[in-house]
N, C-alpha and C positions, 0 to 999 in steps of 0.2 A: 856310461860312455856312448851306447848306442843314441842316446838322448842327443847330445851335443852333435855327433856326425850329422844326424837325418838335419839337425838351425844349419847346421854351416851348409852343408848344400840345397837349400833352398834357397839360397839368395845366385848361385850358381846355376843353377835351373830355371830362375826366372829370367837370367841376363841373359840366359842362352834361348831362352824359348822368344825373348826382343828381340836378340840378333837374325835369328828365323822371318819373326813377323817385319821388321824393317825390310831384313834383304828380299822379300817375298814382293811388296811393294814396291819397291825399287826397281826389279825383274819385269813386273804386270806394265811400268811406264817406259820400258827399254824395249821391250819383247813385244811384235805385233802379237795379240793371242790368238785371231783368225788364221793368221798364217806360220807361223813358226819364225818367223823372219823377225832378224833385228829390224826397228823402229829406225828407218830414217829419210830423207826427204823424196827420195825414189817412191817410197811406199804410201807417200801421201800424197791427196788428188788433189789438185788447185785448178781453178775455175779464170778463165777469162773473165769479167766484168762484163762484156760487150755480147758476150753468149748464155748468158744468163735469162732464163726466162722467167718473171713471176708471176705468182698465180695471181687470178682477179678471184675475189670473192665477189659472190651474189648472195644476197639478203633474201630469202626464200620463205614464207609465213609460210608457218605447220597448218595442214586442212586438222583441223580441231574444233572444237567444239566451246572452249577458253582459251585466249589470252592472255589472262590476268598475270601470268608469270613469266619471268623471263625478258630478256631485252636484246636491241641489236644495234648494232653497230651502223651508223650512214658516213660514207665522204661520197659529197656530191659537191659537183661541178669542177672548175679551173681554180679556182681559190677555193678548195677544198677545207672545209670545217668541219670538225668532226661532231657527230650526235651520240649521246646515249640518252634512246628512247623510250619507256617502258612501253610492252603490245598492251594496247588500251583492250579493256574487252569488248566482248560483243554487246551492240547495246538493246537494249529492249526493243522490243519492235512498237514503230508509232511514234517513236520520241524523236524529239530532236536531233539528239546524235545517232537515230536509225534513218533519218532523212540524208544525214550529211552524209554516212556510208555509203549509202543508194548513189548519190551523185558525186561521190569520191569513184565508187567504183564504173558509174558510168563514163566519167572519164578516160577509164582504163588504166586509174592508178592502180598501186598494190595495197593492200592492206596496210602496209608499213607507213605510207603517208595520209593514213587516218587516224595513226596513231599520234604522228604529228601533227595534224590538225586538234587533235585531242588535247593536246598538250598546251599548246598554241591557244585557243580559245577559253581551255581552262583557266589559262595566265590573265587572260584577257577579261573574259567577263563571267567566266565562272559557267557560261553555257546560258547567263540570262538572258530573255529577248530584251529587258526594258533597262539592264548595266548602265549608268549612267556615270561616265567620268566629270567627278563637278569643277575639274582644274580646267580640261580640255573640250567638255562638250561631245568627247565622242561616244557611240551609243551602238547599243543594241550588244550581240552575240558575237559577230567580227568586229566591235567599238569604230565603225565607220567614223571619219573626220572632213568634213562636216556628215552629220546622219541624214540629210536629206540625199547624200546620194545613191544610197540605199532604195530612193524611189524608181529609179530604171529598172529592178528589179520587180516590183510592185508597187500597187498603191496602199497595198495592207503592207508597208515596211513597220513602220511605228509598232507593230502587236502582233504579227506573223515570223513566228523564228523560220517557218521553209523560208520564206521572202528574205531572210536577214541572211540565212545560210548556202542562196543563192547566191545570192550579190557579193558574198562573203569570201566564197570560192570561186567566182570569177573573177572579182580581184587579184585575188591568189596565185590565180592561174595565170592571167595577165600579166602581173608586176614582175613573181619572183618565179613564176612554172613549176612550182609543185608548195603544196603544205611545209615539204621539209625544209627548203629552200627558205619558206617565209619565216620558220621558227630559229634555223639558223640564224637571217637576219635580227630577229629579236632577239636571239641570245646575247650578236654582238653589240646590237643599237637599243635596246629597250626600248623596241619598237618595233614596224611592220608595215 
């Protein structure tokens, strides 16, 4: 008999131990728990619209030693479009893309729009000086159209990547005022 007592309330014990854990949830969304006070619209802050301040985020490259991981966030300008960039890394010194860093940074860009030049150029011609698009004719490392005008910058345009990477980023600079700016516009125009 003891048998049969202990079935039958188990199922009593557990309805009771739901009614517990229900009513206990129902209590926690009624009851502020900071303050002891019932929940109601007294107790909760509401915000003007017009008083509101929001934060600006700034894009700030970590002093490191690599790049290679990690990305960030751009909205730049008035018709803001958004970027995700990956931080290009550091490049070898001597090359190519340690020239364009040199004169990204002498600009007084941030690291962030070398990334996007990075990106930008990779699209483009892959970083080769001699890229040659055979639909369009346009050439070099920023795919100049027409590649002759890439001679303002040098006479060694044709076979000099500084001379391409010159011409390259002051284009850059001129057209759209910064790297990111110029790969946004490629992102929406498949172009630059």
């Amino acid at each position: 008999m003891n048998k049969h007592a202990s079935k039958s309330n188990r199922p009593r014990l557990s309805t009771g131990l739901g009614f517990v854990f229900v009513s206990s949830l129902v209590m926690v969304t009624a009851v502020d728990p900071y303050s002891g006070l019932l929940a109601s619209a007294a107790t909760v802050q509401s915000f003007d619209i017009d008083q509101i301040e929001y934060q600006q985020l700034k894009v700030v490259p970590l002093a490191s030693n690599s790049f290679d991981r990690g990305e960030f966030e751009l909205v730049d300008g008035a018709n803001a479009v958004k970027l995700i960039v990956k931080n290009a890394p550091i490049p070898d010194s001597g090359t190519a893309k340690d020239y364009a860093l040199q004169t990204v940074t002498s600009k007084g860009w941030e690291f962030t729009q070398f990334s996007c030049l990075v990106k930008l150029w990779e699209r483009e011609s892959n970083w080769r000086w001699n890229a040659t698009n055979k639909s369009s004719g346009a050439y070099g490392i920023p795919q100049s159209l027409p590649a002759s005008k890439m001679a303002s910058a040098g006479s060694d345009w044709r076979t000099n990547p500084e001379t391409q990477i010159k011409w390259g980023i002051g284009y850059i600079d001129g057209r759209y005022g910064s790297p990111c700016a110029a790969l946004a516009h490629s992102d929406e125009h498949n172009w630059y």
